[in-house]
MDAnalysis code that builds the backbone (N, CA, C; Angstrom):
import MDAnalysis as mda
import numpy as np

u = mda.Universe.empty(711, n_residues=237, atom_resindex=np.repeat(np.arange(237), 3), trajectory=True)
u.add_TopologyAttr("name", ["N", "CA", "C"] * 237)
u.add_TopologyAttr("resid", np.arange(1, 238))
u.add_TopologyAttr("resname", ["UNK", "UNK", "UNK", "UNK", "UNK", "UNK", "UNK", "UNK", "UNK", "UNK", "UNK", "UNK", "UNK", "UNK", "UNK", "UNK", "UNK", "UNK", "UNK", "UNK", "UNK", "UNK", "UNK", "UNK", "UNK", "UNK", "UNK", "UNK", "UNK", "UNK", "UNK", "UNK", "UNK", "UNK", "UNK", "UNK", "UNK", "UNK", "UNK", "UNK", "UNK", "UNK", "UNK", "UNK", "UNK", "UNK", "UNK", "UNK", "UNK", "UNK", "UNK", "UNK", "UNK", "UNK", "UNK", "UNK", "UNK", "UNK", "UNK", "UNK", "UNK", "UNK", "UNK", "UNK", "UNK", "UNK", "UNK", "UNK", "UNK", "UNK", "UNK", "UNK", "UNK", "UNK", "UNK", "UNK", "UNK", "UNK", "UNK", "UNK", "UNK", "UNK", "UNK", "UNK", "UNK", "UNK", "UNK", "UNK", "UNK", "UNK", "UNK", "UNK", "UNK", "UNK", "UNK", "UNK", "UNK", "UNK", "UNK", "UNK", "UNK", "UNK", "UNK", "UNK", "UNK", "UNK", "UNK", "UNK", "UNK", "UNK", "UNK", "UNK", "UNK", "UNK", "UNK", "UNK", "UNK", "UNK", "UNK", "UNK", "UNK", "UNK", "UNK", "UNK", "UNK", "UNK", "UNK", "UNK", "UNK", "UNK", "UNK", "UNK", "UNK", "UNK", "UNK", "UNK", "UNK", "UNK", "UNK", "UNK", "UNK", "UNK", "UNK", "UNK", "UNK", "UNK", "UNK", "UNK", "UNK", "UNK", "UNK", "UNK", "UNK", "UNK", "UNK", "UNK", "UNK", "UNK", "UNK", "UNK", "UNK", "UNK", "UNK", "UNK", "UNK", "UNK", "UNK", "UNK", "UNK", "UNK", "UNK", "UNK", "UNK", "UNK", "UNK", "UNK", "UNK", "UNK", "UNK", "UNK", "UNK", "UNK", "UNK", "UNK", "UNK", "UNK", "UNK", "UNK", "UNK", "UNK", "UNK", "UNK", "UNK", "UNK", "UNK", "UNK", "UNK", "UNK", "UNK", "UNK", "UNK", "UNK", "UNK", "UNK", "UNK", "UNK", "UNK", "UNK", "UNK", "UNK", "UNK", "UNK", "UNK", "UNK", "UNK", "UNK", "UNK", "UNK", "UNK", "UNK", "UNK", "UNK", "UNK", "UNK", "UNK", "UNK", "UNK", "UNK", "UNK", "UNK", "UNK", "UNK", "UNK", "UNK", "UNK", "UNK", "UNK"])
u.atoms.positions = np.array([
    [-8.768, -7.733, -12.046],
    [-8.248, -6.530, -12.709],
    [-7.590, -6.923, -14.031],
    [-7.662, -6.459, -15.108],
    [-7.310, -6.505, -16.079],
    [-6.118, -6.258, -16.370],
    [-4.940, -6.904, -16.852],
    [-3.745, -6.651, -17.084],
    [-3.381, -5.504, -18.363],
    [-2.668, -4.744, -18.048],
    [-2.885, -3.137, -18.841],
    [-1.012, -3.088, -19.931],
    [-0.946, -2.966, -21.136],
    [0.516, -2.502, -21.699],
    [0.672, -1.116, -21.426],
    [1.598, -1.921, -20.555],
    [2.873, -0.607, -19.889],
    [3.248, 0.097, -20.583],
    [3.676, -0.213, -22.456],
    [3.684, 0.451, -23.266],
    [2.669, 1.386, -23.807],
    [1.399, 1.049, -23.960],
    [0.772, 1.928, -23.977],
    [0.020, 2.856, -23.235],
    [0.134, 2.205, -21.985],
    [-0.218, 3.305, -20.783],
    [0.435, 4.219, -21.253],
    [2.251, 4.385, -21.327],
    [2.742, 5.541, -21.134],
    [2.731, 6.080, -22.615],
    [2.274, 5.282, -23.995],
    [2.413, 6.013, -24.724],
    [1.228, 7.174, -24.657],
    [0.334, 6.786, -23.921],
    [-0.922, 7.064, -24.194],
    [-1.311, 8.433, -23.191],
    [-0.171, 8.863, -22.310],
    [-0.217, 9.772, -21.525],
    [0.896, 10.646, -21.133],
    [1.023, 12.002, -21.682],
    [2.012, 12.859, -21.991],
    [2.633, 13.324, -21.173],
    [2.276, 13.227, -20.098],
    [2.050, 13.464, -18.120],
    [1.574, 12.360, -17.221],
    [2.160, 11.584, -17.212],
    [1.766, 11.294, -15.987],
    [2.674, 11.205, -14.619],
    [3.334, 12.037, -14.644],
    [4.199, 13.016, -13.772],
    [5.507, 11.839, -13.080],
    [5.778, 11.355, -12.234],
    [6.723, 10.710, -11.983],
    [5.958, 8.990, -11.396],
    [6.549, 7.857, -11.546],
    [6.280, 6.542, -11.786],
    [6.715, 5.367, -11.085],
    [6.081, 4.760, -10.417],
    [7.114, 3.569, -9.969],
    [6.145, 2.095, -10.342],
    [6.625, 1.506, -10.648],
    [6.982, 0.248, -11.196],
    [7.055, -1.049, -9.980],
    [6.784, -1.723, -9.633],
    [7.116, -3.205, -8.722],
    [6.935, -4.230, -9.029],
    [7.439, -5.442, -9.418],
    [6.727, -6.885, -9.875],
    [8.033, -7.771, -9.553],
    [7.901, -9.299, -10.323],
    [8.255, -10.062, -10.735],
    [8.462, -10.433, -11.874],
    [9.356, -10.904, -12.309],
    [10.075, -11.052, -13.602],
    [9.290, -12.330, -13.813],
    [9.178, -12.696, -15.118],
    [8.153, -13.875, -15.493],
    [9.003, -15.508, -15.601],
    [10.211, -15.396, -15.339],
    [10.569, -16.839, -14.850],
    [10.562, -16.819, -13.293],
    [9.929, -15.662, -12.137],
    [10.121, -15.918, -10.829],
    [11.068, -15.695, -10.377],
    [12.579, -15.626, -10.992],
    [13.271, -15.280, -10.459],
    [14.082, -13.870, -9.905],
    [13.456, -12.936, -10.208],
    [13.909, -11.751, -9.859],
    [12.722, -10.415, -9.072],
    [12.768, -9.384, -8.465],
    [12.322, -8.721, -7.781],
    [12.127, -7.817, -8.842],
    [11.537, -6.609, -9.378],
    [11.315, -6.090, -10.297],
    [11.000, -4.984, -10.060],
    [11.800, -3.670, -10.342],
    [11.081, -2.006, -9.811],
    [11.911, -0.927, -10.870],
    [10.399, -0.324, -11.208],
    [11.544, 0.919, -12.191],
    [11.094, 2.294, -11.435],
    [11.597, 3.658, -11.712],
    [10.930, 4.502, -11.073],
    [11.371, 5.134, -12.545],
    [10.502, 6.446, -12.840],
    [11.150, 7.606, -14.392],
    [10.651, 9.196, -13.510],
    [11.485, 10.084, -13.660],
    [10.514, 11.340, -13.204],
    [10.348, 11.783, -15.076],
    [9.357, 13.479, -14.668],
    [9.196, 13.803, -15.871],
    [9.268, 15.283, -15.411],
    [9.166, 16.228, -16.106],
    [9.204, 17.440, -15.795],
    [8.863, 18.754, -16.890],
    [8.242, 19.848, -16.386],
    [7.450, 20.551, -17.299],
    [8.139, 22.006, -17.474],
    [8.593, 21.892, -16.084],
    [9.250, 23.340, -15.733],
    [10.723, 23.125, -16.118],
    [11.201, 24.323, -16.637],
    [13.306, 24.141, -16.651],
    [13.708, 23.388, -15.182],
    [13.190, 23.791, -14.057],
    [14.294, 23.281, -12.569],
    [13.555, 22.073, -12.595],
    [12.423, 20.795, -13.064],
    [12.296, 19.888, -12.641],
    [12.939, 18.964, -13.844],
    [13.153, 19.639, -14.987],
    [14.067, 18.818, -16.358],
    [15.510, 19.227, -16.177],
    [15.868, 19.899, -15.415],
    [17.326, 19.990, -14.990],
    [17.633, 19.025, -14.224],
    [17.762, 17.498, -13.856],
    [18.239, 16.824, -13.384],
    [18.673, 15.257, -14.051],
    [19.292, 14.807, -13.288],
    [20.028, 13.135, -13.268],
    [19.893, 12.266, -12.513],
    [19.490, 11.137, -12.432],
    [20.026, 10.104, -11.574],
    [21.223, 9.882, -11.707],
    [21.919, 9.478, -10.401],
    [23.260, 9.507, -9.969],
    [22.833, 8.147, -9.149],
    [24.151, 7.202, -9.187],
    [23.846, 6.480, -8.396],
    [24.934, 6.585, -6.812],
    [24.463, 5.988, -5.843],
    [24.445, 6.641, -4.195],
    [24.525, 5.618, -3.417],
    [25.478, 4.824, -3.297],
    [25.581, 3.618, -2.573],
    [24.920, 2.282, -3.158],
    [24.122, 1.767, -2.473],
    [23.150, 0.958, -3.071],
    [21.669, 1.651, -3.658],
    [21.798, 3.118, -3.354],
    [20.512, 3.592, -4.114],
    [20.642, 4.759, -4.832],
    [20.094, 5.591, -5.392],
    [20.215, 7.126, -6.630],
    [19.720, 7.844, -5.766],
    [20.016, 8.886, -6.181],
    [19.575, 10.140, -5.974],
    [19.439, 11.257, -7.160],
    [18.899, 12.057, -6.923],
    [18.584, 13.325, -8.277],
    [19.973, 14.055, -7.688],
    [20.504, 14.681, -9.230],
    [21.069, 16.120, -9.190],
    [20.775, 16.888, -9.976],
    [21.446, 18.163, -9.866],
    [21.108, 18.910, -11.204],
    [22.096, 19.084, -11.729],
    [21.536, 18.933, -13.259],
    [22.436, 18.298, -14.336],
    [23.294, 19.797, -14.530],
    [23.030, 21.144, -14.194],
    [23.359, 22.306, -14.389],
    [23.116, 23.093, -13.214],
    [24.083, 22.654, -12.365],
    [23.898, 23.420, -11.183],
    [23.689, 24.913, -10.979],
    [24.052, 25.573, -11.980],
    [23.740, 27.245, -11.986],
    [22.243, 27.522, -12.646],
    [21.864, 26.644, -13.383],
    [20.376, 26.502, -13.032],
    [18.979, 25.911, -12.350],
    [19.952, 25.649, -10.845],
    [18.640, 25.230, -10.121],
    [18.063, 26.178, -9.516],
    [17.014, 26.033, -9.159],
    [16.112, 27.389, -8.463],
    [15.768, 26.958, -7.432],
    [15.188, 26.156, -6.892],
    [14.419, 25.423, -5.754],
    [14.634, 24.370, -6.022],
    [15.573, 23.351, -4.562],
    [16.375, 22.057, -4.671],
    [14.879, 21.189, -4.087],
    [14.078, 22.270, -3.297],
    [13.316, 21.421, -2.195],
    [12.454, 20.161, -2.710],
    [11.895, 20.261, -3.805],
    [10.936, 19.135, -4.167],
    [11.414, 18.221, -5.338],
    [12.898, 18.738, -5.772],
    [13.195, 17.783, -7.196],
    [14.157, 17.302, -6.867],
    [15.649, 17.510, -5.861],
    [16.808, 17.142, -5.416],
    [16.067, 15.900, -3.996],
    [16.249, 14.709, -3.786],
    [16.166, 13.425, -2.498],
    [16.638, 12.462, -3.423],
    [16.388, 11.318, -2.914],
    [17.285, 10.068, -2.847],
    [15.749, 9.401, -3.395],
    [15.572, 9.062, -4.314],
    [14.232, 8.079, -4.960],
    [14.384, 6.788, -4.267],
    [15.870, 6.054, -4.279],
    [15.910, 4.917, -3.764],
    [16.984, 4.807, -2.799],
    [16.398, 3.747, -1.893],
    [17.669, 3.734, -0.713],
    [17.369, 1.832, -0.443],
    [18.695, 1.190, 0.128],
    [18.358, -0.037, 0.466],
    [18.339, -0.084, 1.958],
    [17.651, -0.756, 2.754],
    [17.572, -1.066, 4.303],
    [17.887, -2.325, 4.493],
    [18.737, -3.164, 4.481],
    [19.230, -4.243, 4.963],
    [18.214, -5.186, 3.659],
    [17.045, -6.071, 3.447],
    [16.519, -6.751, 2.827],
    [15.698, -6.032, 2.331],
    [15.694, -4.966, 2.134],
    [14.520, -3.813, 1.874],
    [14.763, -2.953, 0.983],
    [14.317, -2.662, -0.078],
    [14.310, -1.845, -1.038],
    [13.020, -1.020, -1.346],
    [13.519, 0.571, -0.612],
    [12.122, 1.519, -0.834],
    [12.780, 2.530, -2.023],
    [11.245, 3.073, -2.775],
    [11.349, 3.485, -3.906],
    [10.195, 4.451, -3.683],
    [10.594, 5.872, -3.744],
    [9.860, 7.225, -3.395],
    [9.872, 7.869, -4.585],
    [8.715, 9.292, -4.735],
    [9.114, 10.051, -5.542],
    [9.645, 11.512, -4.560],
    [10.065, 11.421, -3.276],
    [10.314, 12.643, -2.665],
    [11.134, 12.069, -1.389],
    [11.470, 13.336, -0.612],
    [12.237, 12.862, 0.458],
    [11.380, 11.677, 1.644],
    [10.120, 11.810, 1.078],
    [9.982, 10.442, 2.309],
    [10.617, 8.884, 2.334],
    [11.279, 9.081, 1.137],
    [12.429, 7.895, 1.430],
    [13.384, 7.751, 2.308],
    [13.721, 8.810, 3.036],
    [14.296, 9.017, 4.657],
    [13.639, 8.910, 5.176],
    [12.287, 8.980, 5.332],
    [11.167, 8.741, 6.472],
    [10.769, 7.272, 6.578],
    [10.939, 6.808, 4.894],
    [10.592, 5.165, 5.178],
    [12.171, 4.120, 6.058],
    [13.046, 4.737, 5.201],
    [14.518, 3.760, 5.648],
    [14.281, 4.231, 7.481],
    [14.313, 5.531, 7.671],
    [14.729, 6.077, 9.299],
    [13.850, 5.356, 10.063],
    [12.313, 5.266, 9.621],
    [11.618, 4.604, 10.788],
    [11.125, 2.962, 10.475],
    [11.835, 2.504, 9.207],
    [11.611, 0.873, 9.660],
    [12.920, 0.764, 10.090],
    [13.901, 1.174, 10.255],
    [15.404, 1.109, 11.215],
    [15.030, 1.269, 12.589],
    [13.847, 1.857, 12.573],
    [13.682, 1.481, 14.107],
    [12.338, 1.096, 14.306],
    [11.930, -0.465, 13.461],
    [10.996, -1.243, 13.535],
    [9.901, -1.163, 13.250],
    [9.145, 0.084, 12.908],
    [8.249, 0.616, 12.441],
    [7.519, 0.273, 10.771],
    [6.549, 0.175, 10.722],
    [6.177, -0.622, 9.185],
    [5.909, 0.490, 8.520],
    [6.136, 0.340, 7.089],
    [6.028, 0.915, 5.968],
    [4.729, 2.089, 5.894],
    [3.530, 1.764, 6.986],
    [2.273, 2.454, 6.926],
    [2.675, 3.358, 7.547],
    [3.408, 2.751, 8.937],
    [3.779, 3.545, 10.162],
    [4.050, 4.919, 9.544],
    [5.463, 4.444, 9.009],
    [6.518, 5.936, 8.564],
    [5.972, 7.179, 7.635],
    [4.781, 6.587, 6.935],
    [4.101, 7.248, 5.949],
    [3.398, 8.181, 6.548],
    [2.475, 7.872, 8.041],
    [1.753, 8.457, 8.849],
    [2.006, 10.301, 8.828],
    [3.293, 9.887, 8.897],
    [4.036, 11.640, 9.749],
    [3.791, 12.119, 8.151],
    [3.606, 11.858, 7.107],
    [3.679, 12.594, 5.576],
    [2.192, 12.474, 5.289],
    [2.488, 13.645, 4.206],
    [1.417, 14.152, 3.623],
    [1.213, 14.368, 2.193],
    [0.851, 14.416, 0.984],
    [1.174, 15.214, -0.213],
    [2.003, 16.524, -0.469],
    [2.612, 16.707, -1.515],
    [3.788, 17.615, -1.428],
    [2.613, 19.349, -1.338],
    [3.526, 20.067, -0.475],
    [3.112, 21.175, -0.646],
    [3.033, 22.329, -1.572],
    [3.054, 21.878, -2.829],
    [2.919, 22.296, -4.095],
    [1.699, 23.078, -4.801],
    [0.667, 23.814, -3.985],
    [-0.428, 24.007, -4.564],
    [-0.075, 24.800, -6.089],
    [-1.478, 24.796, -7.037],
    [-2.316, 23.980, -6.782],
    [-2.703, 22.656, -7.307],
    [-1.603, 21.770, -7.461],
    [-0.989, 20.386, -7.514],
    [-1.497, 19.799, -6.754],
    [-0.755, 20.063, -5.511],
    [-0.820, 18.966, -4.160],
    [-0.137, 17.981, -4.690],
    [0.887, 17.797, -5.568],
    [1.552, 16.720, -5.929],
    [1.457, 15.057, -4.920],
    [0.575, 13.914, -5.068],
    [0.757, 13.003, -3.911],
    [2.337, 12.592, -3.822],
    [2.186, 11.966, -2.948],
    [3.610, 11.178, -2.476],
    [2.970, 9.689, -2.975],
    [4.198, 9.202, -3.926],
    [3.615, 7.475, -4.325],
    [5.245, 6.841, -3.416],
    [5.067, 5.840, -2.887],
    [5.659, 4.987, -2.734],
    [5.924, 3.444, -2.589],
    [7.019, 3.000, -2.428],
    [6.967, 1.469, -2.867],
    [8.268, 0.790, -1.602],
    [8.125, -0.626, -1.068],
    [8.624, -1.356, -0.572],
    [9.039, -2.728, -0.704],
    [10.336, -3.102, -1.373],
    [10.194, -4.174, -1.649],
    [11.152, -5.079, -0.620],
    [10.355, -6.310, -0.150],
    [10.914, -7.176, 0.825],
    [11.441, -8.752, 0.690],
    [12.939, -9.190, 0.492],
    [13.473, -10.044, -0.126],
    [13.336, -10.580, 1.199],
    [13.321, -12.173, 1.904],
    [13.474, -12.757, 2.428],
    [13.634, -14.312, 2.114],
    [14.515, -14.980, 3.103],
    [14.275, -16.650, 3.176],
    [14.035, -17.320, 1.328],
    [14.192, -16.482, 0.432],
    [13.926, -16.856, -0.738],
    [12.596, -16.651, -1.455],
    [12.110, -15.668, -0.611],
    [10.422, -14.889, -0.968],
    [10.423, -13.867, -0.992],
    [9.508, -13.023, -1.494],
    [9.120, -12.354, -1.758],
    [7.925, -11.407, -1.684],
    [7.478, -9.966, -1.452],
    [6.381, -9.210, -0.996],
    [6.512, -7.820, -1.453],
    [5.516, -7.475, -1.600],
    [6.415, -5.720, -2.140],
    [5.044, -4.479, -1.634],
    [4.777, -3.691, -1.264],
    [3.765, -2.832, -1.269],
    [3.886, -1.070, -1.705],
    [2.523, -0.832, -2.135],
    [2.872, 0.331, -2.399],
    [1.716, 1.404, -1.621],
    [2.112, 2.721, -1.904],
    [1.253, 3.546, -1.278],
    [1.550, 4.657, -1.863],
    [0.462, 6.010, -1.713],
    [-0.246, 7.109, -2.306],
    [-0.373, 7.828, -0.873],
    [-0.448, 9.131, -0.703],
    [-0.511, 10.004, -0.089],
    [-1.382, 11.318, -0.972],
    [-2.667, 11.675, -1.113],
    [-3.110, 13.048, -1.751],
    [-3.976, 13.282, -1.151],
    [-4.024, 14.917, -1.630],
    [-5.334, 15.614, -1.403],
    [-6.548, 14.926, -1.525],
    [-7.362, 15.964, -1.250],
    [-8.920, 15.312, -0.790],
    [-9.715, 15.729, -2.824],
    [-9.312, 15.163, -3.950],
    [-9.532, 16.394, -4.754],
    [-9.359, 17.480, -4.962],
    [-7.811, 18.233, -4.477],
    [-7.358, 18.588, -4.112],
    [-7.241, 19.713, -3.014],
    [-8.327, 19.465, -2.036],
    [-8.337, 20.124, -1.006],
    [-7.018, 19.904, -0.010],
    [-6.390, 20.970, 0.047],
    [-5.548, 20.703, 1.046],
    [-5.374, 20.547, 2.788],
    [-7.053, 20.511, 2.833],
    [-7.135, 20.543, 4.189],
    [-7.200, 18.719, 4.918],
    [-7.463, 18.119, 3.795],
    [-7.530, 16.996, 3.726],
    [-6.984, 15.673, 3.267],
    [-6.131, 14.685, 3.887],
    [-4.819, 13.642, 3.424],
    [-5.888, 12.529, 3.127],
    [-5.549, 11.768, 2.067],
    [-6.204, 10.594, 1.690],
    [-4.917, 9.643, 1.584],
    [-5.184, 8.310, 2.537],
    [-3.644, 7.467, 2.650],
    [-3.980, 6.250, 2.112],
    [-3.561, 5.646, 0.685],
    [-4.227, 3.952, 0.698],
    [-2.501, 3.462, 0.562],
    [-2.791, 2.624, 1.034],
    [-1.242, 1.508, 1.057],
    [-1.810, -0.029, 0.645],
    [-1.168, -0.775, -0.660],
    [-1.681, -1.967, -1.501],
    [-0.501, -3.229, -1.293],
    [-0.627, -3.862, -0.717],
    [0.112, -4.964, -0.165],
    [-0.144, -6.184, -1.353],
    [1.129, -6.531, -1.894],
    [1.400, -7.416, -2.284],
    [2.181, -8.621, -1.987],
    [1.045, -9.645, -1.417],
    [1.979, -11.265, -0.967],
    [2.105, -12.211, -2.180],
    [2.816, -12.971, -1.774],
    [2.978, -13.870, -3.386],
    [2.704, -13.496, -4.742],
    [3.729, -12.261, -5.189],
    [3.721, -11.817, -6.625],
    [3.529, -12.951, -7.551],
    [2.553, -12.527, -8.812],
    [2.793, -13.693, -9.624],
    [4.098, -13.224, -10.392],
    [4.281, -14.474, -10.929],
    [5.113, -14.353, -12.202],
    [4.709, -13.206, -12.872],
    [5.656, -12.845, -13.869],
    [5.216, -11.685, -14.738],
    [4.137, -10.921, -14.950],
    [4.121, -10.396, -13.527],
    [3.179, -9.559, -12.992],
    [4.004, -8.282, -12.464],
    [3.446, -7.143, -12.502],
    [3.737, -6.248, -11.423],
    [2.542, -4.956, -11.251],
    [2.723, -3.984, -10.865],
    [1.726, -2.761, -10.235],
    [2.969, -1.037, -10.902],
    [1.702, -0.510, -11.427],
    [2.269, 0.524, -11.878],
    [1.501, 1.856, -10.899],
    [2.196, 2.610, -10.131],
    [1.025, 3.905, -10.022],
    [1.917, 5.346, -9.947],
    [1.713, 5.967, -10.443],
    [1.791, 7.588, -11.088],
    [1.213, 8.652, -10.357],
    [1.927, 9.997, -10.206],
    [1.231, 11.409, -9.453],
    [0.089, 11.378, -9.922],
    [0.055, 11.689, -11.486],
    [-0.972, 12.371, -12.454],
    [-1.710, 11.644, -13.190],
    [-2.923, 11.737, -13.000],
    [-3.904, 11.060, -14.045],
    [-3.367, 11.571, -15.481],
    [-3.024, 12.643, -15.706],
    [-2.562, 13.151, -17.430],
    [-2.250, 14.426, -17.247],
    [-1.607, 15.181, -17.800],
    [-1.702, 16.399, -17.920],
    [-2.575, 17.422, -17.630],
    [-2.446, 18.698, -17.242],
    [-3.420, 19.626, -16.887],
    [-3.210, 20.503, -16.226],
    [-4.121, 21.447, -15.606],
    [-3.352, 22.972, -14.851],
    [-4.937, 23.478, -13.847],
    [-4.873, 22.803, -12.909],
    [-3.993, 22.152, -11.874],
    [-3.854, 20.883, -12.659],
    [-3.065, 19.963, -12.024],
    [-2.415, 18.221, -12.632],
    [-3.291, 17.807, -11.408],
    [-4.084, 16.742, -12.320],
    [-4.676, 15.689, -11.640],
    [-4.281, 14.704, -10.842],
    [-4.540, 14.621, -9.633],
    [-3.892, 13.345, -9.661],
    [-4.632, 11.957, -9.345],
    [-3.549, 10.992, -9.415],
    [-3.928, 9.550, -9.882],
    [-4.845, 8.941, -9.051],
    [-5.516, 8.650, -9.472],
    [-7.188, 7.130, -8.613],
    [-7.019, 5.951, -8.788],
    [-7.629, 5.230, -8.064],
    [-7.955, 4.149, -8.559],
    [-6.568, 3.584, -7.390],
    [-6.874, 1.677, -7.759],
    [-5.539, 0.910, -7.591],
    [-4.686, 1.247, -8.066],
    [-3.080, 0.648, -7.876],
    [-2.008, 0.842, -8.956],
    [-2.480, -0.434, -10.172],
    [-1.568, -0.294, -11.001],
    [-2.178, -0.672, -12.190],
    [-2.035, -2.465, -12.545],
    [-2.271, -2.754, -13.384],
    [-1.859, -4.264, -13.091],
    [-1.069, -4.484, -14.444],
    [-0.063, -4.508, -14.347],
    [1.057, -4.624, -15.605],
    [2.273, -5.621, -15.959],
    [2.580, -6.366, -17.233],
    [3.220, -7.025, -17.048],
    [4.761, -7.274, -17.429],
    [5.505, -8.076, -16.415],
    [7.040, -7.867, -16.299],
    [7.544, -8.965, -16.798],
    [8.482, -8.375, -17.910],
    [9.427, -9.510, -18.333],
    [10.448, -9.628, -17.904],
    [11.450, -10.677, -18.410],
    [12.311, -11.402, -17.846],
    [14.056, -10.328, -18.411],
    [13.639, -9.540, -19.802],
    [14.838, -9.121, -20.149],
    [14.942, -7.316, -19.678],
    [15.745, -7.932, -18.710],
    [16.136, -5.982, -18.190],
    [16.026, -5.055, -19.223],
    [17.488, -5.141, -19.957],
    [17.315, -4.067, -21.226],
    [16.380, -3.890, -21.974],
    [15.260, -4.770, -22.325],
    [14.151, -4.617, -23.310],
    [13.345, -3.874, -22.574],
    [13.209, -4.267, -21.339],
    [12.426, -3.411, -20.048],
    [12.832, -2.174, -20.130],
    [14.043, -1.741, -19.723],
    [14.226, -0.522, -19.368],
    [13.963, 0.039, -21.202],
    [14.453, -0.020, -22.365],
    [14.723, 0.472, -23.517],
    [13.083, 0.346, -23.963],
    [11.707, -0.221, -23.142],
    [10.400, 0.132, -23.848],
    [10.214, 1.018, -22.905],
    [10.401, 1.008, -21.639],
    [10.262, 2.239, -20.869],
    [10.787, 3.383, -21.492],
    [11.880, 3.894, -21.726],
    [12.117, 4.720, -21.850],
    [11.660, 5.594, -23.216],
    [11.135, 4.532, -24.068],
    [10.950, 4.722, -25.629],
    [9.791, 5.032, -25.130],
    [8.595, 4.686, -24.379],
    [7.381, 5.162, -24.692],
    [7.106, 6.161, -23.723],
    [8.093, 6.981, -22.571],
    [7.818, 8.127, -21.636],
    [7.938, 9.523, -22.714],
    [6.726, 10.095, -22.842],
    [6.984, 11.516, -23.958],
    [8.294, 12.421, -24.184],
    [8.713, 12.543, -25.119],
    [9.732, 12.691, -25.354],
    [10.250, 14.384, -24.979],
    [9.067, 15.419, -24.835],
    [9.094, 16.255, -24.437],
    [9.754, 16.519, -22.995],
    [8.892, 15.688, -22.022],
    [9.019, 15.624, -21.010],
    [9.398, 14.663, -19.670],
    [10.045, 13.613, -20.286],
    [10.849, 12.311, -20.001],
    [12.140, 13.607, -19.297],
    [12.756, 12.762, -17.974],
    [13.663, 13.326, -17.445],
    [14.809, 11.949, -17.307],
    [14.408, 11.061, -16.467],
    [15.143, 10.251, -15.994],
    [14.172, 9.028, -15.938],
    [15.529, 7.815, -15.971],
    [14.886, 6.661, -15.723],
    [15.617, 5.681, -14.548],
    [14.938, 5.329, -14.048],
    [16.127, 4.080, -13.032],
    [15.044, 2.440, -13.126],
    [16.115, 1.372, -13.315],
    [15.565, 0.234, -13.331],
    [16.395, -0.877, -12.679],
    [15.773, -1.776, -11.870],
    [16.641, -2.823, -10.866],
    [15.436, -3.946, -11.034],
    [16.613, -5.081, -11.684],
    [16.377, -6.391, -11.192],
    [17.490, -7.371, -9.977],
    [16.641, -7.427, -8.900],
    [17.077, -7.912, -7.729],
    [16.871, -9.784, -7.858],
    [17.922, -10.884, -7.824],
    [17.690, -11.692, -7.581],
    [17.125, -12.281, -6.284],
    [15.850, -13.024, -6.145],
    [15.522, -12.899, -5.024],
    [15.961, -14.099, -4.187],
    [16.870, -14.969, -4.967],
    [17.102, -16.110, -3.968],
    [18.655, -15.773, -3.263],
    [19.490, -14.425, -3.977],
    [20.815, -13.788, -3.437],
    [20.686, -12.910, -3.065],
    [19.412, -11.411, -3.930],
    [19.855, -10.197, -3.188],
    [21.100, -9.652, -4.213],
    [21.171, -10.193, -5.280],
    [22.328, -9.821, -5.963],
    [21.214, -8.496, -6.949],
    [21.903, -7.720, -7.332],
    [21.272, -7.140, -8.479],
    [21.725, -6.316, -9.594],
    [21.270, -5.559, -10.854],
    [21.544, -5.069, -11.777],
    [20.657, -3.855, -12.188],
    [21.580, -2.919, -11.834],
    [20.838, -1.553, -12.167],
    [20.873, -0.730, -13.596],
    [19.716, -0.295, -13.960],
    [20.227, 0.729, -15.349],
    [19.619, 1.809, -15.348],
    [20.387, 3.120, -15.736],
    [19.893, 4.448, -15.340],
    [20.318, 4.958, -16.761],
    [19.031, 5.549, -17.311],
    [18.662, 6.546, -18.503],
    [18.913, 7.992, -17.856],
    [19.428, 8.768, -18.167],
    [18.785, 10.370, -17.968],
    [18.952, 11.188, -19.467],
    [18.101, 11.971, -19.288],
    [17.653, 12.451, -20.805],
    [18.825, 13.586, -20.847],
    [19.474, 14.142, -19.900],
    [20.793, 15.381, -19.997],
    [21.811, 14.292, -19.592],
    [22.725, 13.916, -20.353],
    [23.880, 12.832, -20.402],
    [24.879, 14.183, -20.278],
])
């Protein structure tokens, strides 16, 4: 697979609806995950990342203008003991609740489906990242329609063992903009991660459309402590 600029992926696509990010930092030493939402409508650009223990959650930045909390208000990130999952919806309670009770990352996904959003079908993307013994693993997964038939769930989950160096995987709701919004094919993407947080998070955020950029969250996790460093953009300060 061809290694793709992250920068110009996103300059290059005005929509591609909300994002997550997973790799390795290119000296090896760190765990690597960003997530950004985006939003088209007033109630999905009315929000913030807030941070929530060891993980964020959305609010709204103007609480007298939310309309419907159900699909833009959950917790994107939550930590599980060595585990760091990264959602674009509430199945981030479905991933923490059922590997707490031993269940794998495919498992918990099972009971979910794509968001009930017609005629979207918005998928569910998610991500798992697993620090251990001084190693490292991370996987991700997609939940959508059948093209957007809703009678039909399409589930791929992409397992990553031994990240390279300055490597990571990008995958997105939306192929690009549109009415219905497409959504995303293919693998996640093959993209590459550097070593300086802030330059990271500050090209991210510079190349998500400026129209429709909402929020950003970015964590580098050391993987031989588990120590880490978070930075959160939101476009309503």
């Amino acid at each position: 697979m061809e290694k793709m600029s992250l920068e110009l992926e996103l300059k290059g696509n005005a929509y591609p609806g909300r994002g997550i990010v997973i790799g390795k930092s290119a000296d090896g030493t760190k765990a690597v995950t960003a997530y950004f939402i985006m939003g088209r409508s007033e109630n999905s650009r009315n929000r913030v990342f807030v941070e929530d223990g060891d993980g964020i959650r959305t609010q709204a930045f103007d609480p007298s203008k939310l309309t419907d909390p159900s699909l833009i208000i959950y917790a994107p990130v939550r930590v599980l003991g060595n585990k760091t999952i990264v959602t674009n919806g509430d199945q981030t309670d479905t991933i923490y609740e059922g590997m707490d009770k031993q269940l794998t990352f495919e498992q918990c996904l099972r009971t979910r489906e794509f968001e009930p959003d017609a005629p979207n079908y918005t998928p569910r993307i998610s991500g798992i990242m697993h620090l251990e013994g001084g190693g490292y693993n991370y996987a991700m997964s997609i939940l959508k329609s059948s093209n957007g038939n809703p009678d039909s769930c399409h589930r791929y989950t992409f397992a990553y063992e031994a990240p390279v160096n300055g490597e990571g995987h990008f995958i997105h709701t939306y192929m690009c903009d549109g009415n219905p919004l497409p959504s995303f094919e293919g693998e996640p993407k093959l993209v590459e991660i550097p070593d300086d947080m802030d330059a990271f998070t500050e090209m991210l955020w510079n190349s998500l459309n400026v129209e429709n950029k909402v929020s950003l969250f970015v964590r580098y996790i050391d993987i031989a402590t588990g120590n880490y460093e978070t930075r959160i953009v939101n476009k309503n300060q």
